[in-house]
ROGUMAR-958743 format. One record per residue: residue number from 1; x, y, z of N, C-alpha, C in turn; residue in one letter. Coordinates in steps of 0.2 Angstrom, whole numbers. Atoms other than C-alpha are relative to their C-alpha. Example, Ala and Ser with C-alpha at 12.3 -4.5 7.8 and 13.67 -1.06 7.14 Angstrom:
2
REC   resi     npx     npy     npz    capx    capy    capz     cpx     cpy     cpz   resn
REC      1       4      -6       0      62     -22      39       4       6       0      A
REC      2      -4      -6      -1      68      -5      36      -4       5       3      S
END
This chain:
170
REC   resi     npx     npy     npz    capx    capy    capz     cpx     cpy     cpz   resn
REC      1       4      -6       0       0       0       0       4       6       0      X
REC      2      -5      -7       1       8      17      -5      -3       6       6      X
REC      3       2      -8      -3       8      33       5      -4       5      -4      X
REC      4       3      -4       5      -4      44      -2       0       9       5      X
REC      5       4      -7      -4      -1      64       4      -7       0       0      X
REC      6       7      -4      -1     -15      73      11      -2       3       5      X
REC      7       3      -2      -9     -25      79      27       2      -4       7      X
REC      8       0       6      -7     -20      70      43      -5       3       4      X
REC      9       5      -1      -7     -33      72      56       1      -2       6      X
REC     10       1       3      -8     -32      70      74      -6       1       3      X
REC     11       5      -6      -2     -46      72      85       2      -1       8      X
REC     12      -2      -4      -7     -42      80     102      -4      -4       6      X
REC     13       2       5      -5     -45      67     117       0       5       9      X
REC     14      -2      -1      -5     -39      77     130      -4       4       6      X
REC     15       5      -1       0     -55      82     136      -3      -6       5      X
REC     16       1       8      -1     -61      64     137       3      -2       6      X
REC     17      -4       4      -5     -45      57     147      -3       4       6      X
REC     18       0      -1      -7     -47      71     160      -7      -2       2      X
REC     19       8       1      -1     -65      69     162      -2      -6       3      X
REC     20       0       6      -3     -60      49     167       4       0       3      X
REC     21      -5       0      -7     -46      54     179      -4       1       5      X
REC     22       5      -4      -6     -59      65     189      -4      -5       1      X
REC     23       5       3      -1     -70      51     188       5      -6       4      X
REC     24      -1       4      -5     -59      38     195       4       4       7      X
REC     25      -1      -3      -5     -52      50     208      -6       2       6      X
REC     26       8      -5      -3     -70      54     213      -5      -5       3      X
REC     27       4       7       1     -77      35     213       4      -4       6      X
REC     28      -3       4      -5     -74      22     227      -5      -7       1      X
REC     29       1       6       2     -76       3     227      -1      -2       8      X
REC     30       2       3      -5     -84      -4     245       0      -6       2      X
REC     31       0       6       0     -82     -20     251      -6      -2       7      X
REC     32       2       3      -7     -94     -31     264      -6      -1       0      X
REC     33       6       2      -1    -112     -33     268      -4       8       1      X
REC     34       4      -3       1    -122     -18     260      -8       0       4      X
REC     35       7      -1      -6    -140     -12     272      -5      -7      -8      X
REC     36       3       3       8    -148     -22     253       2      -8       4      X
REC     37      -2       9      -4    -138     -38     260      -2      -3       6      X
REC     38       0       2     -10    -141     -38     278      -2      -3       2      X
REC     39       3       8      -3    -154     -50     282       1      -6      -1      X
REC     40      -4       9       2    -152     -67     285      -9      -2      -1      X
REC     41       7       4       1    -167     -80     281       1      -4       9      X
REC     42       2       4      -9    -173     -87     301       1      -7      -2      X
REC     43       0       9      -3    -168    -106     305      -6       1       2      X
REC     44       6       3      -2    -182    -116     308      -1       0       6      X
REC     45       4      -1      -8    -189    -115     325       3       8       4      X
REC     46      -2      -7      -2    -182     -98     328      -5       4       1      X
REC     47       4      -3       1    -193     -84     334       0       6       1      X
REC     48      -3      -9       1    -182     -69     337       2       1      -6      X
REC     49       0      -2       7    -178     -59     322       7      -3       0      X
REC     50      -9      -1       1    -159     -64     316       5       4       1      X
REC     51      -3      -6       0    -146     -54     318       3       1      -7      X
REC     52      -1       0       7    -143     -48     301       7      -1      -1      X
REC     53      -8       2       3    -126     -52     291       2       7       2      X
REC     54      -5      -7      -2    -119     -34     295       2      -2       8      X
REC     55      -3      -1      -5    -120     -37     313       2      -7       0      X
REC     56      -5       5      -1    -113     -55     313       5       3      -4      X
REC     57      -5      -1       4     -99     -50     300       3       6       6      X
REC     58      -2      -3      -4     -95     -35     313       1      -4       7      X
REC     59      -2       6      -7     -94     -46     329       4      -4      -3      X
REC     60      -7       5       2     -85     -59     320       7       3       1      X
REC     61      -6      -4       0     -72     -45     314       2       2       5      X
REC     62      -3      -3      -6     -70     -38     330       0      -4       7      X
REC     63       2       5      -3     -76     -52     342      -5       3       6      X
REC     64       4      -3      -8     -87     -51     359       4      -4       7      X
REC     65      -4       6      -5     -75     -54     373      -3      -2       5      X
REC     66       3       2      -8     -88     -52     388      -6      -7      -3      X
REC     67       2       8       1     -97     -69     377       3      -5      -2      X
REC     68      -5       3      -1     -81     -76     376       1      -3      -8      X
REC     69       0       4       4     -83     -77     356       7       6      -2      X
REC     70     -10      -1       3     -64     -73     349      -2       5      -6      X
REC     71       0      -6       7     -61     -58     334       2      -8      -6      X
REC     72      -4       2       8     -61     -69     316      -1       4      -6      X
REC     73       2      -5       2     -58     -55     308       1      -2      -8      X
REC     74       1       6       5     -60     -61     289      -1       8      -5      X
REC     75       0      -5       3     -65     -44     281       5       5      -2      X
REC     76      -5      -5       0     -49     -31     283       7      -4      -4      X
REC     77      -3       6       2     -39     -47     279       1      -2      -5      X
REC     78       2       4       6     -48     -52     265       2       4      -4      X
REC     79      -1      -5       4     -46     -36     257       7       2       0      X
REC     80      -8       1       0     -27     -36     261       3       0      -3      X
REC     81      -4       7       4     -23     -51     254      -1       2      -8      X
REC     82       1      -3       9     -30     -43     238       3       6      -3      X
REC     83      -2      -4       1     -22     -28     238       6       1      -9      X
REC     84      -4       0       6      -9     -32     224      -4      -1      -7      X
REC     85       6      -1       3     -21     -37     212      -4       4      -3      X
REC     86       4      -7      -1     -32     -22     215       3       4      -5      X
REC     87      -3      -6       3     -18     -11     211       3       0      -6      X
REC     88      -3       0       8     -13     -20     194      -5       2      -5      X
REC     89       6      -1       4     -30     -21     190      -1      10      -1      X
REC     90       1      -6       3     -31      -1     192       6       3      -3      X
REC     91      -5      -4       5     -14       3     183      -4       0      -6      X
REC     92       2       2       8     -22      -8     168      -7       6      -2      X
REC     93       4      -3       3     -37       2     170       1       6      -1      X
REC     94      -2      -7       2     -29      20     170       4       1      -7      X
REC     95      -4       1       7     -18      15     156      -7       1      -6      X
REC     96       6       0       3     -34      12     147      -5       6      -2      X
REC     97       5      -8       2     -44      28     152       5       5      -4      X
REC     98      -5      -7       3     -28      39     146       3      -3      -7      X
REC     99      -1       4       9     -29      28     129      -5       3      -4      X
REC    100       7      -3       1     -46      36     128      -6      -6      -2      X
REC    101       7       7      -2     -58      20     133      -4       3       3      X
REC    102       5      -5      -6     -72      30     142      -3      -6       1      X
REC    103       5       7      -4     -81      12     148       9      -2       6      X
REC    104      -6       3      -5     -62       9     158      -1       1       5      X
REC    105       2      -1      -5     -67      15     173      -4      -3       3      X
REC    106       7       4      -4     -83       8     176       3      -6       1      X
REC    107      -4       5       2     -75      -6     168       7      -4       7      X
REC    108      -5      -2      -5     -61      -5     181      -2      -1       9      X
REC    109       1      -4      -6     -70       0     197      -6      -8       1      X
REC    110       6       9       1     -82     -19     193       6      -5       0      X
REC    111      -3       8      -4     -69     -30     193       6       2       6      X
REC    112      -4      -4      -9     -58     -18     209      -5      -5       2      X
REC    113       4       1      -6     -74     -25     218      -1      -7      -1      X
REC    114       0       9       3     -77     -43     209       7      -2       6      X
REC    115      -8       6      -2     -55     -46     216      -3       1       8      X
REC    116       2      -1      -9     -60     -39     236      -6      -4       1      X
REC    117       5       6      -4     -77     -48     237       2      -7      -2      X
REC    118      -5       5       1     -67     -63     230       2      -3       5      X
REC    119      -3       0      -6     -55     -61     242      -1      -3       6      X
REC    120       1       1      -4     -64     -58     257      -4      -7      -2      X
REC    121       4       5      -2     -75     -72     253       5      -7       0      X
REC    122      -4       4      -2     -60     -84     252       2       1       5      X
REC    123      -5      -2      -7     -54     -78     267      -7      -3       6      X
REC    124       4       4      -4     -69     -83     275      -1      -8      -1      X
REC    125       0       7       4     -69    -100     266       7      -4       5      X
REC    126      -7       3      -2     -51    -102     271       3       0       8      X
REC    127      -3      -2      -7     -46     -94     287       4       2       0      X
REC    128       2       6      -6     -38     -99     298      -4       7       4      X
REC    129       2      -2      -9     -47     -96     314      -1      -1       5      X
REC    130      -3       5      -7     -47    -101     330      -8      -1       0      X
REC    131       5       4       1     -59    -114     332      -7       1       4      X
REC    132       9      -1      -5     -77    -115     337      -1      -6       7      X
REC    133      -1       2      -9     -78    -120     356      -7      -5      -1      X
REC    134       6       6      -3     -88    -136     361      -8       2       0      X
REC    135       7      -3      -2    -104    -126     366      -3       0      -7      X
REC    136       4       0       6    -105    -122     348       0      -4      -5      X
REC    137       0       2       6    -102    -135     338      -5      -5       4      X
REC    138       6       3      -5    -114    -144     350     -10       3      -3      X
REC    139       7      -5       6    -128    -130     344       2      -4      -6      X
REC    140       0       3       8    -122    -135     326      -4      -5       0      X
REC    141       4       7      -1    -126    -153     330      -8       0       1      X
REC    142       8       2       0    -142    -152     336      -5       4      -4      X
REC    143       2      -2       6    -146    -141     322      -1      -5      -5      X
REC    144       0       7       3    -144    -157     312       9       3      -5      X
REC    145      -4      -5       5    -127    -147     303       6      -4       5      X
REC    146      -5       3      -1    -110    -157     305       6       3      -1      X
REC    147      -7      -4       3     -97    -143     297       4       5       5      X
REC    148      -4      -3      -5     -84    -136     311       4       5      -2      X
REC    149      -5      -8      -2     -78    -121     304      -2       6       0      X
REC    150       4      -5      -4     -79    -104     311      -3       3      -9      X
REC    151       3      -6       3     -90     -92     301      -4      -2      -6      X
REC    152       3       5       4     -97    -106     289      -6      -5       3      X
REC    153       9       4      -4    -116    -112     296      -1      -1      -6      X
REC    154       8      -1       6    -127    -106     283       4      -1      -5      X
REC    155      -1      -5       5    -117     -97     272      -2       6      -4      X
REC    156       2      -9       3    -126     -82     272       4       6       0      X
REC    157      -6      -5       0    -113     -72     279       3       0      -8      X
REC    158      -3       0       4    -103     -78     266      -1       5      -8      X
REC    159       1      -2       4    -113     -75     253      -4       8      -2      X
REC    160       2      -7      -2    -119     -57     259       5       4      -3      X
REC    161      -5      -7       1    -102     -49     254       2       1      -5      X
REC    162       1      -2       6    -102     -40     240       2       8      -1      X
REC    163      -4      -4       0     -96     -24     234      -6       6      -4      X
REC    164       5      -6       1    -105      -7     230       5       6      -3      X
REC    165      -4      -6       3     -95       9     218      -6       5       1      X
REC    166       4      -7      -2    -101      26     224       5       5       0      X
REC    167      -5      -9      -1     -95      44     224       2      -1       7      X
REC    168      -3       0      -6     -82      46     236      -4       6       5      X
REC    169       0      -5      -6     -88      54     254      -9      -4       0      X
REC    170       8      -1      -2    -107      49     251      -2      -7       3      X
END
């Protein structure tokens, strides 16, 4: 194919790009159990309300020592352990908005929250934590539920945690 003179055209991005800085600058990716997520479904013969997945998930992470249940804190952790990850993922997506991809952000800010609720939810799957005391795997049992590790019954907690992008401060 030969070079043929003529007009070259550019057309002027620089607009665009800034416009997807401030937006990732301005945007922030949450991790955990959403007020949307919070309820739990009641066991069978149960006839207090549950305590919804936000407040086990906070008790867990922090523990209750006057009822002698231990911190497995699973969430700060979880999100940690993902931190390298996160930050490749948001090079690859800044590179991209400053390419002039306008979906890169969104794009970006969706799978930030996909690696952290990942994360924490391996972490919860995984551990370690210090084990569930006799009283309650006894409760377990007579639940009819045979599974000994902490913070894994139901698996509501588990499946509570999820990730929410919103403007930073709100």
């Amino acid at each position: 194919m030969a070079f043929k003179p003529g007009v070259l055209t550019s057309k002027d991005k620089v607009d665009q790009i800034l416009k997807s800085i401030r937006s990732l600058t301005k945007t922030e990716v949450l991790v955990g159990v959403p007020d949307v997520n919070a309820g739990r479904d009641p066991e069978p013969g149960e006839e207090d309300q549950p305590l919804s997945n936000a407040e086990i998930g906070y008790l867990m992470e922090t523990g209750v020592p006057e009822k002698n249940i231990p911190a497995r804190p699973f969430l700060v952790p979880g999100v940690r352990e993902a931190v390298e990850p996160i930050g490749k993922q948001m090079e690859a997506g800044a590179r991209k908005s400053l390419s002039g991809d306008t979906q890169a952000i969104d794009t970006t800010m969706n799978k930030v929250g996909l690696i952290a609720q990942n994360a924490v939810r391996m972490k919860i799957t995984d551990g370690p934590f210090q084990s569930l005391s006799e009283r309650t795997l006894a409760k377990r049992k007579a639940k009819g539920r045979t599974g000994e590790k902490p913070l894994l019954d139901t698996g509501q907690l588990r499946a509570s945690i999820t990730y929410v992008i919103r403007p930073k401060g709100k």
